[in-house]
Structures are given as structure tokens and as C-alpha cells.
C-alpha positions, 0 to 999 in steps of 0.5 A: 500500500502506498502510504498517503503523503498529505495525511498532516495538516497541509501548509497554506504556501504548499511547503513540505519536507524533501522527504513528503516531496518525494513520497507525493512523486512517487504517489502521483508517478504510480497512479499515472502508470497504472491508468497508462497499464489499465487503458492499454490492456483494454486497448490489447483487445482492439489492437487489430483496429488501431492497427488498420486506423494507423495505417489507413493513410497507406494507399494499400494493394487489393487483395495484398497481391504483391503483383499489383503493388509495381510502381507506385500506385499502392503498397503491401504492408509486411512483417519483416521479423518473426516478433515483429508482429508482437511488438508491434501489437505492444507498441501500438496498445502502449501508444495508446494507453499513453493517449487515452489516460492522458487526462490523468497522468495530466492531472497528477502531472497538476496536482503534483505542481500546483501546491507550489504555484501563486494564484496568478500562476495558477491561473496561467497555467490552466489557461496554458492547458485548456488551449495546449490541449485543443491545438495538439488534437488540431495538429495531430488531425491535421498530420492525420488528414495529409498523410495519404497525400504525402504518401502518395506523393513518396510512392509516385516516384517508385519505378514500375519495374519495382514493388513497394513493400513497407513495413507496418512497424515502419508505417506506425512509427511514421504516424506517430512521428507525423503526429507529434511533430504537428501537434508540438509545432502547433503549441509554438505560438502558444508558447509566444504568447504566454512568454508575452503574458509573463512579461518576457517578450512584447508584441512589438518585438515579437513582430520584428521576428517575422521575417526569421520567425517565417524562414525558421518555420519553413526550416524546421518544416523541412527537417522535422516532417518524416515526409520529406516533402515540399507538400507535407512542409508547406502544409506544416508551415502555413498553419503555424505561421498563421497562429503567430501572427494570431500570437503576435496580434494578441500579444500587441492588444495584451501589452495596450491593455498593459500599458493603459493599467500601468505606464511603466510596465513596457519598460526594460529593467535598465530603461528610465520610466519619463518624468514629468518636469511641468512645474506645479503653481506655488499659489499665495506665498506666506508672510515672513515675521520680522527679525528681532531689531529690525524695524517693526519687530516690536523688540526692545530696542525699538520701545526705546527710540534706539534704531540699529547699527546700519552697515551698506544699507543694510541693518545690523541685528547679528 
């Protein structure tokens, strides 16, 4: 039994030993890895199905007559080891046990994080989810959608004196590859603007970055998209560049409103806020009482009829 590691009073700042820190990892770890175990062995049961999803972008042979398969109108999918189709079937249940229960190992991943976070911080970082969460699926939809075409594309160059015969391991591990790059490169503007929320970076200077930000994207479409070609790249970068405009435009609005709540928030740590030098109306100055001996003080020397020393016009009463 796994031994509870908040039984105590909790600390209002969420501060607690090196030793209860430990314990809550390990609680929260063993509590992500049995949702993952639990969801991939009911998945065990549906591995043929996931297997024919995965590889449904595959432009397949009729009948998987190897005859057909000449050119690079459609391909066979094969086995090239004796445990290759075990492995397979693993990696495909895993794959999605990991997927399925992401909503808990998510959770646990929060929970474990969150005693340690201010209210604000809090706040982002549930903004961060709630939106992380919907561009992955849209770029891993994406990924999904294009594949036929890419491999289309891949397969059209295959000389009718040839045959195309793929490995369904292969296939998988392209799929998924296809899929995670979408889907992560989909989180960049997001990332942008949460740097802006922070305070890192400002929407001015973000959209100076265009021109590398737009060459950067086609760069890292080229080198990352498992298709290698220029359609799958395209296909990756237009997207993405679209949402860091989208990033760049909100960022520009969330620094206006910024600015109007407090001026000097857009200043750098080194730059100098503007003073203001208008001088403020004096208004109506106050008498000065006279000096003891001066004229009109009422002092002693003036009860007497004397009058003081003068020196240079001036009277001397030090």
C-alpha cells in the first residue's frame, strides 16, 4: 500500500519536507502508470483496429497481391521479423494507453505542481492547458488528414519495374512521428504568447521576428516532417505561421491593455520610466515675521527710540 503523503495538516504556501516531496512523486508517478497499464490492456483487445486506423493513410494493394503493388500506385504492408508482429501489437496498445489516460497522468502531472504555484500562476497555467490541449488534437488531425497525400506523393516516384513493400512497424512509427511533430509545432505560438503574458517578450518585438520567425518555420518544416516533402512542409508551415501572427496580434492588444493599467510596465529593467518636469503653481506665498531689531519687530530696542547699527544699507541685528 502506498502510504498517503498529505495525511498532516497541509501548509497554506504548499511547503513540505524533501522527504513528503518525494513520497507525493512517487504517489502521483504510480497512479499515472497504472491508468497508462489499465487503458492499454483494454486497448490489447482492439489492437487489430488501431492497427488498420494507423495505417489507413497507406494507399494499400487489393487483395495484398504483391503483383499489383509495381510502381507506385499502392503498397503491401509486411512483417519483416518473426516478433515483429508482437511488438508491434505492444507498441501500438502502449501508444495508446499513453493517449487515452492522458487526462490523468495530466492531472497528477497538476496536482503534483500546483501546491507550489501563486494564484496568478495558477491561473496561467490552466489557461496554458485548456488551449495546449485543443491545438495538439488540431495538429495531430491535421498530420492525420495529409498523410495519404504525402504518401502518395513518396510512392509516385517508385519505378514500375519495382514493388513497394513497407513495413507496418515502419508505417506506425511514421504516424506517430507525423503526429507529434504537428501537434508540438502547433503549441509554438502558444508558447509566444504566454512568454508575452509573463512579461518576457512584447508584441512589438515579437513582430520584428517575422521575417526569421517565417524562414525558421519553413526550416524546421523541412527537417522535422518524416515526409520529406515540399507538400507535407508547406502544409506544416502555413498553419503555424498563421497562429503567430494570431500570437503576435494578441500579444500587441495584451501589452495596450498593459500599458493603459500601468505606464511603466513596457519598460526594460535598465530603461528610465519619463518624468514629468511641468512645474506645479506655488499659489499665495506666506508672510515672513520680522527679525528681532529690525524695524517693526516690536523688540526692545525699538520701545526705546534706539534704531540699529546700519552697515551698506543694510541693518545690523547679528
Amino acid at each position: 500500500m502506498l502510504k498517503s503523503a498529505r495525511k498532516k495538516e497541509k501548509d497554506p504556501e504548499g511547503r513540505m519536507p524533501l522527504a513528503e516531496h518525494l513520497r507525493e512523486l512517487r504517489n502521483r508517478l504510480a497512479k499515472a502508470v497504472l491508468a497508462i497499464v489499465v487503458v492499454a490492456l483494454l486497448a490489447a483487445f482492439y489492437n487489430t483496429q488501431l492497427m488498420d486506423f494507423l495505417s489507413s493513410p497507406v494507399p494499400k494493394c487489393p487483395d495484398r497481391d504483391l503483383a499489383q503493388s509495381h510502381g507506385g500506385n499502392c503498397a503491401v504492408l509486411t512483417f519483416n521479423s518473426l516478433g515483429a508482429p508482437f511488438g508491434t501489437v505492444v507498441k501500438v496498445c502502449l501508444l495508446a494507453g499513453v493517449t487515452i489516460s492522458s487526462p490523468v497522468w495530466l492531472y497528477q502531472l497538476w496536482a503534483f505542481l500546483a501546491p507550489g504555484l501563486h494564484k496568478n500562476e495558477k491561473k496561467y497555467t490552466v489557461a496554458f492547458v485548456a488551449t495546449a490541449a485543443p491545438l495538439f488534437v488540431a495538429g495531430a488531425y491535421l498530420a492525420y488528414l495529409i498523410m495519404p497525400m504525402s504518401m502518395r506523393v513518396l510512392l509516385s516516384i517508385t519505378p514500375e519495374t519495382a514493388a513497394n513493400t513497407l513495413s507496418l512497424n515502419d508505417i506506425l512509427d511514421f504516424t506517430v512521428r507525423m503526429i507529434l511533430v504537428f501537434g508540438l509545432a502547433f503549441e509554438l505560438p502558444l508558447i509566444l504568447v504566454m512568454m508575452n503574458m509573463v512579461g518576457m517578450v512584447t508584441g512589438k518585438t515579437m513582430a520584428t521576428w517575422w521575417r526569421g520567425v517565417v524562414m525558421g518555420i519553413f526550416v524546421f518544416g523541412a527537417i522535422a516532417t518524416p515526409s520529406t516533402d515540399p507538400f507535407g512542409m508547406c502544409i506544416l508551415a502555413v498553419p503555424i505561421i498563421i497562429l503567430y501572427f494570431c500570437a503576435v496580434g494578441f500579444s500587441l492588444l495584451n501589452d495596450k491593455r498593459r500599458a493603459r493599467n500601468n505606464p511603466d510596465a513596457l519598460l526594460d529593467d535598465d530603461e528610465a520610466s519619463p518624468l514629468d518636469l511641468t512645474p506645479l503653481p506655488l499659489g499665495d506665498s506666506e508672510p515672513m515675521p520680522a527679525l528681532p531689531g529690525q524695524a517693526g519687530a516690536g523688540s526692545s530696542g525699538d520701545a526705546g527710540g534706539e534704531r540699529p547699527t546700519r552697515r551698506g544699507g543694510y541693518d545690523d541685528v547679528t
